[in-house]
N, C-alpha and C positions, 0 to 999 in steps of 0.2 A: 586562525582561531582567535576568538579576540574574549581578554581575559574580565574587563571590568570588574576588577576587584582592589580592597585594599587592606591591611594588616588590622584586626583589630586593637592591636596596640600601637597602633597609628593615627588612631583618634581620639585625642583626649578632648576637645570643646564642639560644640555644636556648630561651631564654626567652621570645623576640618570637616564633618560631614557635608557642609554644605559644599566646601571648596569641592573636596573630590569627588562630590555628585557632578558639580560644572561640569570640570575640570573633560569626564569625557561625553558630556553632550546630549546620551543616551535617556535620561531621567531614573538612570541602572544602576546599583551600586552593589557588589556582593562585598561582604567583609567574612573575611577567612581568619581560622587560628595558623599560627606559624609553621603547624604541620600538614595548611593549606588544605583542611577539614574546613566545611563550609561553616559559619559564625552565623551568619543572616543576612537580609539583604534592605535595602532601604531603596524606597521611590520617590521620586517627586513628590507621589501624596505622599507621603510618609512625612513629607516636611512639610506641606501645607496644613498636615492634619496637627501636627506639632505647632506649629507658628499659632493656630487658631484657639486650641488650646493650653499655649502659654507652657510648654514642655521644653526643657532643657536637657532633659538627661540622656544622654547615647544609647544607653541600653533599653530605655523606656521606647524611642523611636526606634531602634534595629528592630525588626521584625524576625524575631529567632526561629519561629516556623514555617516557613516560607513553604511552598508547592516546587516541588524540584521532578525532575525525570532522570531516569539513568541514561548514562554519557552514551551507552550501546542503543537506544533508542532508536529505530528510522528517523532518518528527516522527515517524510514527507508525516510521520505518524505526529512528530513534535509539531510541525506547522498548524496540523489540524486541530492538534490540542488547545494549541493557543486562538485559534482562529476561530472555535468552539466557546473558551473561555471569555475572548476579546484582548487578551492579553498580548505585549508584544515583547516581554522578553521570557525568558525562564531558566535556572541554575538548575547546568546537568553533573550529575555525580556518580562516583562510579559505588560500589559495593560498602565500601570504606568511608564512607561521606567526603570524603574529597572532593572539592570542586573543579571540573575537568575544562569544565567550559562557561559561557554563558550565552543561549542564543538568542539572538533577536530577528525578526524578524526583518527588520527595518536593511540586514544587511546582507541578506539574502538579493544575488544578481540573479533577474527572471529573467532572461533570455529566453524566451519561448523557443524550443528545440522544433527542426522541421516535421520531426517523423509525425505520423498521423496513428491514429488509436482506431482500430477495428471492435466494435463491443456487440459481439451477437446475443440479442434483446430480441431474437422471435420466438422462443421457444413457448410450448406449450404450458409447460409446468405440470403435467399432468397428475404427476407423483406426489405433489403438496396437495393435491386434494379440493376443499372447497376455498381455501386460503388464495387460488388465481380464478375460482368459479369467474368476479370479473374486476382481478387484476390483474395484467401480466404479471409473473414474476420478478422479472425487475425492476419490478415499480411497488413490492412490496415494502409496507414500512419498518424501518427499526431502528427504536428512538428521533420516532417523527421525520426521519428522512428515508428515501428511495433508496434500495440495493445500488440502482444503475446507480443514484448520485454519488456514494461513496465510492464508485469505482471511477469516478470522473474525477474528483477530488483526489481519488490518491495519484494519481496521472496529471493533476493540473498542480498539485502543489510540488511536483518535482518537474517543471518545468512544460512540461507536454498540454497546450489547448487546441489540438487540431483533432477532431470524431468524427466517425461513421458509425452510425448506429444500423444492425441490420435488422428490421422488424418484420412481424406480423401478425403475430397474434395482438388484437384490442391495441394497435400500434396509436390508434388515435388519443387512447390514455398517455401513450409514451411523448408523442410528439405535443401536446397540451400543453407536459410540465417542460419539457426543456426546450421545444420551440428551435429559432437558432442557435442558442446557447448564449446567445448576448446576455444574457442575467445572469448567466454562472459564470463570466469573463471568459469564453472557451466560445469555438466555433463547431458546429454539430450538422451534417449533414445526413441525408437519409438513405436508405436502399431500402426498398419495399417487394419483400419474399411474396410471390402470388400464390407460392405453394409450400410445404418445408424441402429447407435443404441442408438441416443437417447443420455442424458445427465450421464448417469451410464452404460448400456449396453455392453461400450466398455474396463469395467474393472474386465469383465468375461474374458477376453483377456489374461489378464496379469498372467505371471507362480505365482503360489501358494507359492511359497520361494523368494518372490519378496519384499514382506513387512514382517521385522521385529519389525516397529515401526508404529503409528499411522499416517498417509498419508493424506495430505491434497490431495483437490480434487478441481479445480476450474475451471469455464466458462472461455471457451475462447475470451469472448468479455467481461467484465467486467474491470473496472481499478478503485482500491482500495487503500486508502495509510492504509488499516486495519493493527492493529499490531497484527500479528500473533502467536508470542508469548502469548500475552496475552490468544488467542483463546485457544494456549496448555495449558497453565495453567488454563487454566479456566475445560479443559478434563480432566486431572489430577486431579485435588481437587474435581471433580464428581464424577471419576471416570467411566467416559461416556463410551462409547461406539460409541455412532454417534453422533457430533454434528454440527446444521444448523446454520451460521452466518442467520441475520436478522437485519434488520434494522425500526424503526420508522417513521411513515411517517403518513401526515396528509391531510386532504381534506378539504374544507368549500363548502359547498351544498351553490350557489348564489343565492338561493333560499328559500322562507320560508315552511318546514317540515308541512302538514296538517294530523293529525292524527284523525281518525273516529271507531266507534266503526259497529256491523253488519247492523246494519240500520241505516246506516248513518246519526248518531248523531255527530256532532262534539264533539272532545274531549277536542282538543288544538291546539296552533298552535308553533312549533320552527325558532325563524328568523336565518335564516343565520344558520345553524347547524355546527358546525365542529366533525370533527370523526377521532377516533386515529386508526391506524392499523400498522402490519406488516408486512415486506413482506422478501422477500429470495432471499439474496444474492447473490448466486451462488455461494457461498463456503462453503468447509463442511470438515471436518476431522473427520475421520472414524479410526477404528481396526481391523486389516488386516482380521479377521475373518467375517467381516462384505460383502467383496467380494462372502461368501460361499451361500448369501442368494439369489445371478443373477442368471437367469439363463444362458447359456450357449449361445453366440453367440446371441441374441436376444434384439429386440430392448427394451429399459427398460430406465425411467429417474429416475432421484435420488429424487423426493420426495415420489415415489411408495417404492423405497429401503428403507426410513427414517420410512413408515409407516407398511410396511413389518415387520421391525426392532421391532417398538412398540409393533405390533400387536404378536409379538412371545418375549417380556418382556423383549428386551432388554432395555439397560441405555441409550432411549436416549434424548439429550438436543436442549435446543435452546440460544445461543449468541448473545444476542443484542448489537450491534458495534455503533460508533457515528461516528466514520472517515468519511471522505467522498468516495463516491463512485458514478459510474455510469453504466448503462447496454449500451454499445453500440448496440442498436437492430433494429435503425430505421436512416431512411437519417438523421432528425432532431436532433438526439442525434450525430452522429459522425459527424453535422456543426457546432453544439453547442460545442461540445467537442473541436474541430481543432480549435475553432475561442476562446477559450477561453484561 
């Protein structure tokens, strides 16, 4: 974790700003009070805007409101903020305005990871109405960008540029904009469904010497800032075989629960109930041997594969995620989404 920071009573001349801007290379500086609550922060422009207009005072240059994120943010969610912005550092804090960290982009090691990215993009949409009359759904816009591209983006800024997209419906709108993927720095390869098959079906498809490494697989209408790393590590240390992200989720019955026993004796009554459950994300990372269990060309979804899997003793698990997510599946959900 790298701090770039320094005490505000540590700078007394416009001099020592400048020293300990050098000093670490970055163009970064956060200045902290001693209780290591964030002060402000100062940039390169920050001192060429001063030099130009003849400013000497420290405080007049600190920039005391500065754009910050909290320190619990995803990575891949901070990347894209910045990447959005053009910016390449940003001061994360936690609840208490402490500054926890500062990250920059610049120190971020890409090591492109092997695993490959599965994104099934055939789906009809049929439920959103005249909204895919003729777009695919994944190629719906929100804030001027594609569903699928944000889900390539949260996959490419945490290290992963290897796709399969598996299409069919209006596939020629899908393969236009992303092509090989050489424009979005990510390589994008195609599977073309002649018929539907479903949320797994269409990874019967794919040659048998395609996966050396364990393959995530995700819905094409979903948008997650999940860390996916995590997911792999969490496969690894199990030793899994198939694993289903999932997420937490809760209901409140507005209602009061009347419970009776056969002859309607009352038993009891619950006001207002709440109830925990889980539900399935639409993402999963799998072992390439796990494709051997489709069948051929046939329509097949991925929680018949997960139980297929069980049901013949394979490892497999389930990842409970907190990030945020959402299923784009209904008008409501992609006005809710665009407007948010």
């Amino acid at each position: 974790m790298s701090s770039y920071k320094i005490y505000r009573d540590q700078l007394e001349t416009f001099e020592d700003v400048i020293q300990h801007l050098d000093s670490y290379g970055v163009g970064f500086l956060a200045v902290v009070n001693r209780d290591e609550t964030l002060y402000g922060i100062v940039t390169d422009g920050d001192i060429r805007k001063a030099l130009l207009q003849q400013k000497r005072d420290i405080d007049t240059i600190i920039n005391k409101a500065p754009i910050t994120l909290h320190y619990s943010t995803p990575r891949s969610q901070i990347v894209s903020y910045l990447q959005s912005k053009r910016r390449l550092h940003i001061p994360l804090i936690d609840d208490a305005k402490i500054l926890k960290q500062v990250f920059l982009l610049n120190d971020l090691n890409f090591e492109y990871k092997p695993n490959k990215v599965v994104i099934m993009a055939g789906g009809l949409g049929s439920r959103l109405g005249d909204l895919t009359k003729d777009t695919p759904k994944p190629m719906l816009e929100i804030k001027g960008k594609p569903i699928l591209e944000y889900i390539v983006d949260s996959f490419k800024n945490q290290g992963f540029n290897k796709f399969i997209f598996c299409v069919n419906y209006k596939k020629e709108v899908i393969e236009s904009y992303f092509g090989d993927g050489s424009r979005f720095n990510v390589s994008v390869e195609y599977i073309v469904e002649e018929k539907r098959l479903g949320t797994a079906g269409a990874l019967s498809l794919i040659a048998d010497d395609c996966f050396e490494d364990p393959f995530f697989v995700v819905n094409g209408d979903v948008i997650s800032n999940i860390e996916y790393q995590h997911v792999l590590d969490f496969y690894n240390s199990n030793k899994a075989e198939a694993v289903m992200c999932t997420k937490e989720l809760s209901h409140t019955n507005p209602y009061a629960e009347v419970y009776f026993d056969d002859q309607k004796n009352l038993i009891s009554l619950k006001e207002k109930p709440t109830k925990i459950f889980h539900i399935n994300l639409g993402v999963y990372l799998l072992h390439p041997k796990m494709t051997t269990l489709l069948p051929t060309n046939e329509f097949y979804d991925m929680p018949n594969l997960f139980l297929k899997a069980k049901s013949q003793e394979h490892m497999v698990k389930v990842f409970n995620v907190n990030e945020d997510w959402v299923d784009i599946g209904k008008p409501v959900d992609y006005h809710k989404i665009s407007d948010d």
